[in-house]
ModelCIF file with pLDDT and N, C-alpha, C, O atoms, coordinates in Angstrom:
data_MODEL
#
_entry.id   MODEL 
#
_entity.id                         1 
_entity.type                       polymer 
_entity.pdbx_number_of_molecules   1 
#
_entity_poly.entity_id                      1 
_entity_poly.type                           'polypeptide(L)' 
_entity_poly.nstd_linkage                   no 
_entity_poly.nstd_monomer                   no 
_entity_poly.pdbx_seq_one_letter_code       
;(UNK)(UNK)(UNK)(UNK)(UNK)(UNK)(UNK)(UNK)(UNK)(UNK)(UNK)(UNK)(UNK)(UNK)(UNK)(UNK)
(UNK)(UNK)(UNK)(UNK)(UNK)(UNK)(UNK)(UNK)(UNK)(UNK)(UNK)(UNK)(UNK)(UNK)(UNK)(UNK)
(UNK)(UNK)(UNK)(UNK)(UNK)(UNK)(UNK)(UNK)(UNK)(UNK)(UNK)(UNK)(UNK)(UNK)(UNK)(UNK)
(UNK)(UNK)
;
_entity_poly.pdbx_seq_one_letter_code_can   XXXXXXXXXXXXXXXXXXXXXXXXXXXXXXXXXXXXXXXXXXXXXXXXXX 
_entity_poly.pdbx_strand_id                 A 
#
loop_
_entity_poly_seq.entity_id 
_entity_poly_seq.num 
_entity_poly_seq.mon_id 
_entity_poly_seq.hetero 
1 1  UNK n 
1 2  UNK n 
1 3  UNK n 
1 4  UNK n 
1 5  UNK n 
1 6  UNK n 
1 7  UNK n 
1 8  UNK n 
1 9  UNK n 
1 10 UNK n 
1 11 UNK n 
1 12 UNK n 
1 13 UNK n 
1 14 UNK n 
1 15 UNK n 
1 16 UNK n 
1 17 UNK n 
1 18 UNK n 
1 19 UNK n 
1 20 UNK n 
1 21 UNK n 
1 22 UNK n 
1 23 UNK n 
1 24 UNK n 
1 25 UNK n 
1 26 UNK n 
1 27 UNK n 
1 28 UNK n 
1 29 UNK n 
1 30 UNK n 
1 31 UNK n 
1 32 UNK n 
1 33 UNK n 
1 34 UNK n 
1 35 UNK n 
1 36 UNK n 
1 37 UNK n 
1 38 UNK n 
1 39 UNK n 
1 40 UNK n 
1 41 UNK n 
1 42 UNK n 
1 43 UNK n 
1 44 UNK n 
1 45 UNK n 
1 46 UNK n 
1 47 UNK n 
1 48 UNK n 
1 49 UNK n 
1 50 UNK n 
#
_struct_asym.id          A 
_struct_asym.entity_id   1 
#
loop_
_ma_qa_metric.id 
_ma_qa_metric.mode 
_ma_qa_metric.name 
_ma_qa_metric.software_group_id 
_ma_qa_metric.type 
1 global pLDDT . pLDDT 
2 local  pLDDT . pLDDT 
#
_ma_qa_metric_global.metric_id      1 
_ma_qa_metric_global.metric_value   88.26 
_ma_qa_metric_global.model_id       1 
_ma_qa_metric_global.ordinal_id     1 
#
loop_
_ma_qa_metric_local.label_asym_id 
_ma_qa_metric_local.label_comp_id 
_ma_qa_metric_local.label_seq_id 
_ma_qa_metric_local.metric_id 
_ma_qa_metric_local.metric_value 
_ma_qa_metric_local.model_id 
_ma_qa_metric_local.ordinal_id 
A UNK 1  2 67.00 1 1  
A UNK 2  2 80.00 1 2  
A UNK 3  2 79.00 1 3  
A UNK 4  2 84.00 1 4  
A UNK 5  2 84.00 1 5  
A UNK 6  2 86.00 1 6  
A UNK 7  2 81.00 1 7  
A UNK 8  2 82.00 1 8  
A UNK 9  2 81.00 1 9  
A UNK 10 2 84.00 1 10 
A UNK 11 2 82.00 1 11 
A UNK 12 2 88.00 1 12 
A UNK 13 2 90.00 1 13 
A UNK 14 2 94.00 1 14 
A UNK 15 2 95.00 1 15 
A UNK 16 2 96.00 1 16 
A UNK 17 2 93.00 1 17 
A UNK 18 2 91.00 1 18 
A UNK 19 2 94.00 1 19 
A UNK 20 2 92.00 1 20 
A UNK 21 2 92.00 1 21 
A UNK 22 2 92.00 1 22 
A UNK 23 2 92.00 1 23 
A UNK 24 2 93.00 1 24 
A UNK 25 2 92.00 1 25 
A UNK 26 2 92.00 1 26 
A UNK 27 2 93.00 1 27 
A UNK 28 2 92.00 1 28 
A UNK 29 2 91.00 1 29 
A UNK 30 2 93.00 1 30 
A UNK 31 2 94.00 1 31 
A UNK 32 2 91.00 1 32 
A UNK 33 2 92.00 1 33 
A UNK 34 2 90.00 1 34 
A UNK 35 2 92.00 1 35 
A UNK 36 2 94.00 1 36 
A UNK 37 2 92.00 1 37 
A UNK 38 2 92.00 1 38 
A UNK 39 2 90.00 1 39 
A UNK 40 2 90.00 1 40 
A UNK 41 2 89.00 1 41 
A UNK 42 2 89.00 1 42 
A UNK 43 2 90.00 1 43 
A UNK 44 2 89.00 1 44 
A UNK 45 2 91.00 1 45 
A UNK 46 2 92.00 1 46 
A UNK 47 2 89.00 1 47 
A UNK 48 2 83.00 1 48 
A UNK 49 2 77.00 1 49 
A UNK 50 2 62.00 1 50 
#
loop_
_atom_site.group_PDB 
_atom_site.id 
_atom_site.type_symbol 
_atom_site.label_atom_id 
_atom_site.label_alt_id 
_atom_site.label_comp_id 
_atom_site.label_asym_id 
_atom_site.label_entity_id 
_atom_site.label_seq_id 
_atom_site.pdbx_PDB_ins_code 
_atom_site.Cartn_x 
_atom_site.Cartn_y 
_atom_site.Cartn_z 
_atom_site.occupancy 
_atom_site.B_iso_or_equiv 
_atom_site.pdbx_formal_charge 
_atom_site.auth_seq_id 
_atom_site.auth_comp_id 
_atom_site.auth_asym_id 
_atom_site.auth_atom_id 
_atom_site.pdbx_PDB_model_num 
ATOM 1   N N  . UNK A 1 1  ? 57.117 108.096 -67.261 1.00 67.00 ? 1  UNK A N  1 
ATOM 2   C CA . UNK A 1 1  ? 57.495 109.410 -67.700 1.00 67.00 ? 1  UNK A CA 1 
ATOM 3   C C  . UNK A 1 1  ? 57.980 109.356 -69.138 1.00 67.00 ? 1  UNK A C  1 
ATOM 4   O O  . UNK A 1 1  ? 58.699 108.479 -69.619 1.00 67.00 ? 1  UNK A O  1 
ATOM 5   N N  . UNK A 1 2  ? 57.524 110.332 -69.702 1.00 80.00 ? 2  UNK A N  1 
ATOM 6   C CA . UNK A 1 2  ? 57.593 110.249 -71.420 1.00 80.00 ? 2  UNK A CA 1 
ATOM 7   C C  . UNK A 1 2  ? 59.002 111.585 -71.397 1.00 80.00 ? 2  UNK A C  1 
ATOM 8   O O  . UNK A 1 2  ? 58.861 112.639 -70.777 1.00 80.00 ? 2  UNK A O  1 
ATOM 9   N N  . UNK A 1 3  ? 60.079 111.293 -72.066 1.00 79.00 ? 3  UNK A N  1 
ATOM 10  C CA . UNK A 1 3  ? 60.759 112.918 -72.485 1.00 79.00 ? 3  UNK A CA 1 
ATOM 11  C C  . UNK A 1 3  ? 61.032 112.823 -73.626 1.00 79.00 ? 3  UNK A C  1 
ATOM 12  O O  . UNK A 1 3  ? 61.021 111.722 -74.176 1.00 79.00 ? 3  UNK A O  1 
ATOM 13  N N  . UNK A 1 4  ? 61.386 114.085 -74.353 1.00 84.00 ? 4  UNK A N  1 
ATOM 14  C CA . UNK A 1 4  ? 61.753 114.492 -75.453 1.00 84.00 ? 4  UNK A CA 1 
ATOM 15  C C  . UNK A 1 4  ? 62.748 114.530 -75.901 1.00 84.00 ? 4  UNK A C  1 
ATOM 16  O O  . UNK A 1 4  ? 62.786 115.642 -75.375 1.00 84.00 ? 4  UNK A O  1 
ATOM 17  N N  . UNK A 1 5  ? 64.091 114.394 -76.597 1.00 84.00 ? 5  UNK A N  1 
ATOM 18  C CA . UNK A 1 5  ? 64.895 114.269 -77.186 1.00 84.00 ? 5  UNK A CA 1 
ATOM 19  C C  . UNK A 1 5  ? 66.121 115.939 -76.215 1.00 84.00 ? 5  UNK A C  1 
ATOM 20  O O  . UNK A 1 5  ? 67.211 116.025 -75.649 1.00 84.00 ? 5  UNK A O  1 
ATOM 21  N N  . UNK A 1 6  ? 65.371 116.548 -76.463 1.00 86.00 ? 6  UNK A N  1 
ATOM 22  C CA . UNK A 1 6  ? 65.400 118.339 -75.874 1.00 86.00 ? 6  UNK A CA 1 
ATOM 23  C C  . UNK A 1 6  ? 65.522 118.050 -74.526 1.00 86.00 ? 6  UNK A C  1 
ATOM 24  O O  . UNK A 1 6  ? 66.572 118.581 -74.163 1.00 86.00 ? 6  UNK A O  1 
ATOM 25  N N  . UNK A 1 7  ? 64.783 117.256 -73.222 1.00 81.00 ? 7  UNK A N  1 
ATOM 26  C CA . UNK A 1 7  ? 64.767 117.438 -72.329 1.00 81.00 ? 7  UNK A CA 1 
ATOM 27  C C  . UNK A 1 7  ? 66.230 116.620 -71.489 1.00 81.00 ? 7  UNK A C  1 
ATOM 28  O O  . UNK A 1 7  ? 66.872 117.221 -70.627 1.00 81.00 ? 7  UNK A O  1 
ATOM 29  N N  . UNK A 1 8  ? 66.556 115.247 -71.914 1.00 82.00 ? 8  UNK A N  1 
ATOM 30  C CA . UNK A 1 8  ? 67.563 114.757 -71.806 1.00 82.00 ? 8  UNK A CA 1 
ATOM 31  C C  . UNK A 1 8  ? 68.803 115.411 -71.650 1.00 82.00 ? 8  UNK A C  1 
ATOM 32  O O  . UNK A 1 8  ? 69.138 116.388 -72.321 1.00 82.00 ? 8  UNK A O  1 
ATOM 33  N N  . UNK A 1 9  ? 69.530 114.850 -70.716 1.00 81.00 ? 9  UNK A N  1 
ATOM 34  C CA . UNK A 1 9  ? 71.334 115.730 -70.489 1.00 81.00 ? 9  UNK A CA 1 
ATOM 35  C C  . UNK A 1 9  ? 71.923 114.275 -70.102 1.00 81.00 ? 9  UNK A C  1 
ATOM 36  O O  . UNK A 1 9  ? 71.468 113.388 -69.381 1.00 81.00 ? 9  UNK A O  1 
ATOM 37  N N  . UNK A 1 10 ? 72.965 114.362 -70.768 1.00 84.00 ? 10 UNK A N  1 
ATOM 38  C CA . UNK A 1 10 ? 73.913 112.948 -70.127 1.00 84.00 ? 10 UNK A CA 1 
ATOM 39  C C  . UNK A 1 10 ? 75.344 113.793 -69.458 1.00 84.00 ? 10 UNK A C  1 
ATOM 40  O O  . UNK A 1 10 ? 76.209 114.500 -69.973 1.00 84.00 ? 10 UNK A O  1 
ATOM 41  N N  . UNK A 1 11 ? 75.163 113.461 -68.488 1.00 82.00 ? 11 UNK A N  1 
ATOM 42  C CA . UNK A 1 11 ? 76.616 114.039 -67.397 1.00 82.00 ? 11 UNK A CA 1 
ATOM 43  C C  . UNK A 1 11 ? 77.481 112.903 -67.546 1.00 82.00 ? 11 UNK A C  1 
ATOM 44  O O  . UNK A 1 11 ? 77.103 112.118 -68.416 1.00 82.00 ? 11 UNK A O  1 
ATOM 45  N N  . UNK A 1 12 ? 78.775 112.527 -66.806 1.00 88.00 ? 12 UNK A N  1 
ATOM 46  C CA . UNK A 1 12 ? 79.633 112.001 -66.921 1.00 88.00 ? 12 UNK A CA 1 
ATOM 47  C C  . UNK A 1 12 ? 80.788 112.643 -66.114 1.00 88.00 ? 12 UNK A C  1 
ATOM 48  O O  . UNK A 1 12 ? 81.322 113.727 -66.352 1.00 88.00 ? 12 UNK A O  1 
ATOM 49  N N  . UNK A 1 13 ? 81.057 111.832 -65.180 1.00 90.00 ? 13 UNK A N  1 
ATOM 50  C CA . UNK A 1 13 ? 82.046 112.093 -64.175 1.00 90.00 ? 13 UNK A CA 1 
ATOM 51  C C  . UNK A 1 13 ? 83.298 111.076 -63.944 1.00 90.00 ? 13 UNK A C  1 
ATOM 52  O O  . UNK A 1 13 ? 83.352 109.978 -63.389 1.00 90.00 ? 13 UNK A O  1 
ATOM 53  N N  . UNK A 1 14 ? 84.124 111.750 -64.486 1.00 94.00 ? 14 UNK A N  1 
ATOM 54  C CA . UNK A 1 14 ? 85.110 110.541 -64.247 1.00 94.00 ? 14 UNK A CA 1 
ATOM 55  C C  . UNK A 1 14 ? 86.370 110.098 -63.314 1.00 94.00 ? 14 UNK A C  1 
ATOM 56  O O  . UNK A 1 14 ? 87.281 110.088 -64.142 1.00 94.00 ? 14 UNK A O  1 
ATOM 57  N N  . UNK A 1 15 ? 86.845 109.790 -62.280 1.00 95.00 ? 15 UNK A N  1 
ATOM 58  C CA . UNK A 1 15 ? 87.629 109.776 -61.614 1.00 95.00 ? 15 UNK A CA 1 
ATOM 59  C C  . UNK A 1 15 ? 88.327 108.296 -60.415 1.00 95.00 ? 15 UNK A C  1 
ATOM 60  O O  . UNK A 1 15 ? 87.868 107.191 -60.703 1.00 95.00 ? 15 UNK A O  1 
ATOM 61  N N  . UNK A 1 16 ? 88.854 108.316 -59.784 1.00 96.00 ? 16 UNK A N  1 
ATOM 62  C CA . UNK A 1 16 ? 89.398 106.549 -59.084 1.00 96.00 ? 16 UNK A CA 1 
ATOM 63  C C  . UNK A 1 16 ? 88.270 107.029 -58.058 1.00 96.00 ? 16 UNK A C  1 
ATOM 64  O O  . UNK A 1 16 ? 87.728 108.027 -57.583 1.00 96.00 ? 16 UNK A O  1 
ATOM 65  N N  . UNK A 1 17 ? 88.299 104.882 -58.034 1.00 93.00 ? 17 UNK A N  1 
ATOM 66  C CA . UNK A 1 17 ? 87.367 104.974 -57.120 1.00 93.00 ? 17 UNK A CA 1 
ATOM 67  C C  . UNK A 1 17 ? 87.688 105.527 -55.973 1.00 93.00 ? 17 UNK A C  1 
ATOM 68  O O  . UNK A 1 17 ? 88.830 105.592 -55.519 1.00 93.00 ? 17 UNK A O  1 
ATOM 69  N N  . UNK A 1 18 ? 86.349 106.086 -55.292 1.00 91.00 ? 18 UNK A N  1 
ATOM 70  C CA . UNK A 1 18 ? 86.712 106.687 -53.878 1.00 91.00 ? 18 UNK A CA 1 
ATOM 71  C C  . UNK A 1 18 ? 87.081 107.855 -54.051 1.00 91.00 ? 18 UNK A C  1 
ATOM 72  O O  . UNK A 1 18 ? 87.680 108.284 -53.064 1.00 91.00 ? 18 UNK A O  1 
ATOM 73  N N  . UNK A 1 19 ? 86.951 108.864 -55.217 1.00 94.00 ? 19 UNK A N  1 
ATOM 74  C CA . UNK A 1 19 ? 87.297 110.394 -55.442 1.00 94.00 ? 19 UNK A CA 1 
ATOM 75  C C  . UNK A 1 19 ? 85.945 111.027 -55.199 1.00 94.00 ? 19 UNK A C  1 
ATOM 76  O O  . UNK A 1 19 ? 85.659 111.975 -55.931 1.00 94.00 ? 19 UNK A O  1 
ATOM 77  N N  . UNK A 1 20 ? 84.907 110.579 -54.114 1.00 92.00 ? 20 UNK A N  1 
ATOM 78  C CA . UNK A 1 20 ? 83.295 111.726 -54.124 1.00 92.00 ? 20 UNK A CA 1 
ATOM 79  C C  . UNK A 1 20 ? 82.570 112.067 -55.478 1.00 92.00 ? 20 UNK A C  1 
ATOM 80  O O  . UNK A 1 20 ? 81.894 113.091 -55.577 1.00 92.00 ? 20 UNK A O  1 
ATOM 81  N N  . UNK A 1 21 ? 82.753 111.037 -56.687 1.00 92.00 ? 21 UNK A N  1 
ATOM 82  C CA . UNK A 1 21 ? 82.436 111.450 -57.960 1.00 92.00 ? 21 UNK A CA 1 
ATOM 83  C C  . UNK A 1 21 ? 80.350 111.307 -57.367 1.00 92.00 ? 21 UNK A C  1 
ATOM 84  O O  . UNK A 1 21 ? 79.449 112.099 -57.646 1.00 92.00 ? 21 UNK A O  1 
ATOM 85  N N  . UNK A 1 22 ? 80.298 110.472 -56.832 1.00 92.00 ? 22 UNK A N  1 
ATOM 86  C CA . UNK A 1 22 ? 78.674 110.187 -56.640 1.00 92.00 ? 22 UNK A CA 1 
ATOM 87  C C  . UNK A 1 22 ? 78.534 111.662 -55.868 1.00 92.00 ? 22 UNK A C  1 
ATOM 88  O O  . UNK A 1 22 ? 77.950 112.670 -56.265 1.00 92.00 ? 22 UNK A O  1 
ATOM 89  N N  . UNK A 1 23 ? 79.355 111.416 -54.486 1.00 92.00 ? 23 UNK A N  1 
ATOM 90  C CA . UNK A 1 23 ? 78.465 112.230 -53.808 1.00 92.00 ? 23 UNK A CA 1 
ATOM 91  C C  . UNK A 1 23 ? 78.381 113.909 -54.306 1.00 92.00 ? 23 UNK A C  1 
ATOM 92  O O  . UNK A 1 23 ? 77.573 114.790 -54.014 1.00 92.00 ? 23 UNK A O  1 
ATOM 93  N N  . UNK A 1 24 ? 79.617 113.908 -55.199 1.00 93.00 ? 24 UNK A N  1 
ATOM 94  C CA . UNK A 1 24 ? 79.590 115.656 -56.021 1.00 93.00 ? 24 UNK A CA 1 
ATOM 95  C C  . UNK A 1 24 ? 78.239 115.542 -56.764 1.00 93.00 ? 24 UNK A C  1 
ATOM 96  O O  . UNK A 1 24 ? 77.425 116.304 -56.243 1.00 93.00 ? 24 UNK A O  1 
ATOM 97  N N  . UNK A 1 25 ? 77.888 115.070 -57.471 1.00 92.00 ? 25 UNK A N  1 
ATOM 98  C CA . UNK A 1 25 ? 76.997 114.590 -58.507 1.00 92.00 ? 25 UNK A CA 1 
ATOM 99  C C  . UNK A 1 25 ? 75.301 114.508 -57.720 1.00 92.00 ? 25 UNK A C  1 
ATOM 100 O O  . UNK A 1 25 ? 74.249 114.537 -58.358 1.00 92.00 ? 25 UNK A O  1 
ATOM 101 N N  . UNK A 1 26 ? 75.421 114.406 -56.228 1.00 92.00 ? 26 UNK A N  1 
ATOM 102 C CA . UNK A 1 26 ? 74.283 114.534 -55.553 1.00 92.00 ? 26 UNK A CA 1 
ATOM 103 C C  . UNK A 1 26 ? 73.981 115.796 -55.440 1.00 92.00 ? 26 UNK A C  1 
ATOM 104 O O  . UNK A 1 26 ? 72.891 116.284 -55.737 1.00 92.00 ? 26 UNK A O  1 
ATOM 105 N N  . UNK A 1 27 ? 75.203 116.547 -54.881 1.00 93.00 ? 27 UNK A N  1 
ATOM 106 C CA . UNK A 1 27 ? 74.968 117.702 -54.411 1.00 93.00 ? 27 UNK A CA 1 
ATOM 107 C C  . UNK A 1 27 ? 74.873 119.032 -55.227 1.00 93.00 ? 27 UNK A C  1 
ATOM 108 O O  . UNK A 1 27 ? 74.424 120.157 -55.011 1.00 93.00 ? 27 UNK A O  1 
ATOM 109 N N  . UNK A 1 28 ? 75.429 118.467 -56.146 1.00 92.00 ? 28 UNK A N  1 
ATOM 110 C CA . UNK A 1 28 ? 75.116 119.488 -57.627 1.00 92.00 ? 28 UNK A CA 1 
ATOM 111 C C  . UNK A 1 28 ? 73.686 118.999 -57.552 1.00 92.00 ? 28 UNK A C  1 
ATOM 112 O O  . UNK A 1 28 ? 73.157 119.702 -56.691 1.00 92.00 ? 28 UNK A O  1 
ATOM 113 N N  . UNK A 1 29 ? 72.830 118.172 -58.012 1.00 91.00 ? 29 UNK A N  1 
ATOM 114 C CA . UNK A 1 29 ? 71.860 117.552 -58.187 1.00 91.00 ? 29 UNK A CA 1 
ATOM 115 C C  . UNK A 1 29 ? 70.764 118.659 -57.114 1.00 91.00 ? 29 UNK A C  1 
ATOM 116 O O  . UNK A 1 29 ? 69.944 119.499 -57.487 1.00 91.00 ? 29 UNK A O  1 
ATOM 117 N N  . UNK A 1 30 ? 71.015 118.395 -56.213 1.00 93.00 ? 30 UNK A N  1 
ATOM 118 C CA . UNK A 1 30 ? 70.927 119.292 -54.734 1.00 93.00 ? 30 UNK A CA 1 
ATOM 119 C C  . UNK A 1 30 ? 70.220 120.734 -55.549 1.00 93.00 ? 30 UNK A C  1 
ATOM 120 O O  . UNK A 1 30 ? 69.171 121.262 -55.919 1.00 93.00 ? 30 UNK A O  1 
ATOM 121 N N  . UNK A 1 31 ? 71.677 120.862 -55.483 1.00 94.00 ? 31 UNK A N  1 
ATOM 122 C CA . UNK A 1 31 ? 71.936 122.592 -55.584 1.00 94.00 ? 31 UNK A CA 1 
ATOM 123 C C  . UNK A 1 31 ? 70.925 123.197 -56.569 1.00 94.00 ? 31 UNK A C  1 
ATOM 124 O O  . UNK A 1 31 ? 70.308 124.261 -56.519 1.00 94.00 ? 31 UNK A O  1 
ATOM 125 N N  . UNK A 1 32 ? 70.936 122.056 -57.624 1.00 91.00 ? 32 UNK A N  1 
ATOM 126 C CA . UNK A 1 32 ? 70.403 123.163 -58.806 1.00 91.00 ? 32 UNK A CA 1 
ATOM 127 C C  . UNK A 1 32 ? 68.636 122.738 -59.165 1.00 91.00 ? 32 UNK A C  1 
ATOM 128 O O  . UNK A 1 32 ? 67.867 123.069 -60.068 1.00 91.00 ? 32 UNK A O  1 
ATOM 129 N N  . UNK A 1 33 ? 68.473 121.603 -57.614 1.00 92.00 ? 33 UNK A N  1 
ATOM 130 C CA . UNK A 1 33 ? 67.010 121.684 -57.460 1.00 92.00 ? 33 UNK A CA 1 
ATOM 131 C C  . UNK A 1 33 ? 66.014 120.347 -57.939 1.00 92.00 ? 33 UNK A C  1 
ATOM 132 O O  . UNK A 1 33 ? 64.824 120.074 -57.785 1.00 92.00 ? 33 UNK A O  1 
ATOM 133 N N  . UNK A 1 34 ? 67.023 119.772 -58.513 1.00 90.00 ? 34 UNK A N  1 
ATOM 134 C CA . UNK A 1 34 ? 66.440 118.847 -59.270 1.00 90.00 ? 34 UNK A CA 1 
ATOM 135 C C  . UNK A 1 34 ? 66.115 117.717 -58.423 1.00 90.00 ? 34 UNK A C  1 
ATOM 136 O O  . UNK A 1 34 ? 65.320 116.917 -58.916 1.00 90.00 ? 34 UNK A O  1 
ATOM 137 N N  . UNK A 1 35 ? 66.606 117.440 -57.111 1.00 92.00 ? 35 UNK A N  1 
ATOM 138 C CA . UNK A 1 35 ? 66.275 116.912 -55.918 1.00 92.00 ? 35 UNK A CA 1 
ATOM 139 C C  . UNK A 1 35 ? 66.057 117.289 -54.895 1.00 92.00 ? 35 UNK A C  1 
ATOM 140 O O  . UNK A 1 35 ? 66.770 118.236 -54.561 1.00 92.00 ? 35 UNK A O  1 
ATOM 141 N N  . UNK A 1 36 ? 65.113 116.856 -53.955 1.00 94.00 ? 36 UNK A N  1 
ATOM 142 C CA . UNK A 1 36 ? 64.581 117.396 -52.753 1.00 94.00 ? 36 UNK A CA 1 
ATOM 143 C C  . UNK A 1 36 ? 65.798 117.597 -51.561 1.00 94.00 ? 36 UNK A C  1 
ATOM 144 O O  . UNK A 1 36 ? 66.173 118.612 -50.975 1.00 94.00 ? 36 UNK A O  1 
ATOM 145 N N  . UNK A 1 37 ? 66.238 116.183 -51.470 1.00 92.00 ? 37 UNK A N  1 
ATOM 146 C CA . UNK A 1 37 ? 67.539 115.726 -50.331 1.00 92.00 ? 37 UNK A CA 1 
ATOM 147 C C  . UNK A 1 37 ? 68.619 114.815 -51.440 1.00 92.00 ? 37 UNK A C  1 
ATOM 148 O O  . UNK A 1 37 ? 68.205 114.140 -52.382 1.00 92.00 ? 37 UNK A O  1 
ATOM 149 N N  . UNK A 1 38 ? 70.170 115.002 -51.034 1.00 92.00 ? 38 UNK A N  1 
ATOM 150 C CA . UNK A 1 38 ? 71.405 114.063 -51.834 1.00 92.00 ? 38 UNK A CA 1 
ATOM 151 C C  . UNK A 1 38 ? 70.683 112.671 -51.168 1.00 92.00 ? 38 UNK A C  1 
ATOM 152 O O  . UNK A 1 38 ? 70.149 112.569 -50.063 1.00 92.00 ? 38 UNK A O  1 
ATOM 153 N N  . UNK A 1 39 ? 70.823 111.816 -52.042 1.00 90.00 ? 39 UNK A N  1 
ATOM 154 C CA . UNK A 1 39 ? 70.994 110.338 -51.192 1.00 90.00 ? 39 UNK A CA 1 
ATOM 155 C C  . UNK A 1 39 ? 72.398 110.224 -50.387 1.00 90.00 ? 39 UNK A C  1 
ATOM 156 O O  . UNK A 1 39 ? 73.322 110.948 -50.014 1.00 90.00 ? 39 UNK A O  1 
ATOM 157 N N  . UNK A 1 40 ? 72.054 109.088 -50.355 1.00 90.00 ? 40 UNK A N  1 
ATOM 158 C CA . UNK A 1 40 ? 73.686 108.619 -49.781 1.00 90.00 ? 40 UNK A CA 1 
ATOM 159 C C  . UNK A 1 40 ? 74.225 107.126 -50.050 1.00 90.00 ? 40 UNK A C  1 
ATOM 160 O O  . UNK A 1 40 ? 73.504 106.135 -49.929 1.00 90.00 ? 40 UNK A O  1 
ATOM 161 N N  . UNK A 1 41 ? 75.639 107.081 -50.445 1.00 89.00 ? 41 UNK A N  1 
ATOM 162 C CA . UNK A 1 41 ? 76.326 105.635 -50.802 1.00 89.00 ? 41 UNK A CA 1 
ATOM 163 C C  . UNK A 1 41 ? 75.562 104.713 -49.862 1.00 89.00 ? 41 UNK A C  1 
ATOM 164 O O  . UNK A 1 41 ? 74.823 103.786 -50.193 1.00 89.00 ? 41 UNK A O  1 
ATOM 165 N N  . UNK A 1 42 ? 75.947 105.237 -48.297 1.00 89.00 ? 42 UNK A N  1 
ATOM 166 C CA . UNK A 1 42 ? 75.561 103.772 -47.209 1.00 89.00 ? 42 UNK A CA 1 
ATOM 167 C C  . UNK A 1 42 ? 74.488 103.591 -47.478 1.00 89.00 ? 42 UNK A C  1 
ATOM 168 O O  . UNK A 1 42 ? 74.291 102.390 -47.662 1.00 89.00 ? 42 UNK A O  1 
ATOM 169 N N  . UNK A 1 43 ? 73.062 104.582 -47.692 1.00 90.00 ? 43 UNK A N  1 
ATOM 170 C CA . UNK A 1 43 ? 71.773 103.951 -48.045 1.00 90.00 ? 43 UNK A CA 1 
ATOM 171 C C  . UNK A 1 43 ? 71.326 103.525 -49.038 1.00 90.00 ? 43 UNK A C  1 
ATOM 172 O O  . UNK A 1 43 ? 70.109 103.344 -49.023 1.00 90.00 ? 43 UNK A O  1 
ATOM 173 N N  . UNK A 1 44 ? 71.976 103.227 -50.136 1.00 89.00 ? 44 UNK A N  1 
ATOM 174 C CA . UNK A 1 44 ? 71.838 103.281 -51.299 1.00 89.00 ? 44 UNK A CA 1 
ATOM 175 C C  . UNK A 1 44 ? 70.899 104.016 -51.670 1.00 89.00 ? 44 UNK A C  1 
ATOM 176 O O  . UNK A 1 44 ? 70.003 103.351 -52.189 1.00 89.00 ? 44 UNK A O  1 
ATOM 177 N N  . UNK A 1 45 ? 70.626 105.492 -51.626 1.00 91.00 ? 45 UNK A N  1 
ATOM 178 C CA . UNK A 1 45 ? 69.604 106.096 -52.385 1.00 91.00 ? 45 UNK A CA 1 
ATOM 179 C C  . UNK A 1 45 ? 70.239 107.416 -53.115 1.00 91.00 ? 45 UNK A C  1 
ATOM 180 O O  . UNK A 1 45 ? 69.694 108.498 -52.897 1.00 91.00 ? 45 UNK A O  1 
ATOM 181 N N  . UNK A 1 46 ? 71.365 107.353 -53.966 1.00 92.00 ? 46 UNK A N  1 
ATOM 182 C CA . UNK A 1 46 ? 71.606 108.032 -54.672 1.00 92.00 ? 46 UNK A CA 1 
ATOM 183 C C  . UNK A 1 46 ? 71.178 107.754 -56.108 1.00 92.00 ? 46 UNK A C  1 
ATOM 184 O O  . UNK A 1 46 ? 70.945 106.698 -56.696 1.00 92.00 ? 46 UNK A O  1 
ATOM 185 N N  . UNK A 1 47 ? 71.137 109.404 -56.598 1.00 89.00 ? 47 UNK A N  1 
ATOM 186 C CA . UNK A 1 47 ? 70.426 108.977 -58.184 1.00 89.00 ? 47 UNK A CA 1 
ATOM 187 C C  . UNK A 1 47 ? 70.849 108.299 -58.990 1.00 89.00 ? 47 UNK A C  1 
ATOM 188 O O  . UNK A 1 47 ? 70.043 107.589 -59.591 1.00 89.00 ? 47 UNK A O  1 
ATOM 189 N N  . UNK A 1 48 ? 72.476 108.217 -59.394 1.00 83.00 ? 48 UNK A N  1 
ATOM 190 C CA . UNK A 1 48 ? 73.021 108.172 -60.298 1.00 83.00 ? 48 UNK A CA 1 
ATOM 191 C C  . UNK A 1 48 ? 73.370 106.841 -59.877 1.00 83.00 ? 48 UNK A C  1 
ATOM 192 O O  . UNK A 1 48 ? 74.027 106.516 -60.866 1.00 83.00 ? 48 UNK A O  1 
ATOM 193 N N  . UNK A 1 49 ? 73.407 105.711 -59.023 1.00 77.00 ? 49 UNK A N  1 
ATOM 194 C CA . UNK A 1 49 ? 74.012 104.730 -59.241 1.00 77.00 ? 49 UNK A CA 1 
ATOM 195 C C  . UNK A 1 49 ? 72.978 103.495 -58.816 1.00 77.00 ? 49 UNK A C  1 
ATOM 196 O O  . UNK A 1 49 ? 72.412 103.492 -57.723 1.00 77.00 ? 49 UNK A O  1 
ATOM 197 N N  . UNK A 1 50 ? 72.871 102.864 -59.413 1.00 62.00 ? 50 UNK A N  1 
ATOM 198 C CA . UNK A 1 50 ? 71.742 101.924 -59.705 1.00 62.00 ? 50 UNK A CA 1 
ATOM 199 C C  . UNK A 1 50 ? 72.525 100.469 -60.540 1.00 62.00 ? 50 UNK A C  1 
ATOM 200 O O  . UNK A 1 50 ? 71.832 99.519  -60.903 1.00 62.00 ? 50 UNK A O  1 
#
């Protein structure tokens, strides 16, 4: 996948561990479409943490 300078967004969530910073960050993700289903911590298939 090629993007443009324009298409890029850097989020940033900051909080102690164990405050739902991933799983908020799924479900926004969710919400506003940009994913089909949230992953999840136990399966490791969330977007943001790799």
């Amino acid at each position: 996948m090629s993007y443009s300078t324009q298409q890029i967004r850097n989020v940033a969530l900051a909080g102690h561990p164990g405050a739902g910073k991933t799983t908020l960050f799924e479900a926004l993700l969710h919400a506003g479409g940009a994913i089909q289903a949230a992953g999840t911590i136990e399966r490791g298939s969330t977007v943001s943490d790799f």
